[in-house]
N, C-alpha and C positions, 0 to 999 in steps of 0.2 A: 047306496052305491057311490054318490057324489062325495061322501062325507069319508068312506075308506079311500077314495081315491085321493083325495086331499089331506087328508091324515099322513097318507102314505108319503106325497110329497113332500110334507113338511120333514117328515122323519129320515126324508132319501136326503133330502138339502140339508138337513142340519148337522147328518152321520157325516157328508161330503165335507162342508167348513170344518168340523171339529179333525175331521182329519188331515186336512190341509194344514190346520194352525198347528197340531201336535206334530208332525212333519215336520215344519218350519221353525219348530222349537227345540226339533233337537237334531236340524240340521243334517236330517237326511242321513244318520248315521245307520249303516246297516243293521246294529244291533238292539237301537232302540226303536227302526223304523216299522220293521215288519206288520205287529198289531194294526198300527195304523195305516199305511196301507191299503192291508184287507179289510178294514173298516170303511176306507175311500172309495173303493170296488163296492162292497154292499149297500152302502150308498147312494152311488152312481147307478147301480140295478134297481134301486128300490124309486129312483125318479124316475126314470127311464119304464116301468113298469106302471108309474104313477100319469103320465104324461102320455103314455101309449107309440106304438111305433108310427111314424109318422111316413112309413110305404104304404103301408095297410089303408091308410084315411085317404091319402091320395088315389090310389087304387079302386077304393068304391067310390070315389068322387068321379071319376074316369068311367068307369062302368056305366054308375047312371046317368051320365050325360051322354055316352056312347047309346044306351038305350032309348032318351027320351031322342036322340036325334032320328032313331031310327024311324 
């Protein structure tokens, strides 16, 4: 599990940069942007995925501490 998690990130960070730089290469023009882009986006999904939602952890951190208080 650790090892698809961490795969995953590398792969969300690394879609995220190459899309940044290709972006920035061809200067944001409509017609060469688009691809990249939706490469930034799946990227950004695939850390973000990889990293996990960061309500969810606070949430059961709040619960079991609401619990052991009780």
């Amino acid at each position: 599990m650790t090892l698809a998690r961490w795969s995953t990130l590398a792969i969300g960070v690394g879609l995220t940069t190459l899309s940044f730089v290709r972006l920035v290469e061809v200067h944001n023009q409509i017609t060469f942007a688009a691809p990249w882009w939706w490469l930034g986006l799946i990227g950004i999904v695939a850390t973000v995925l990889a990293l996990g939602v960061p309500c969810s952890a606070r949430s059961r951190r709040g619960a079991a501490s609401r619990r052991a208080g009780s």
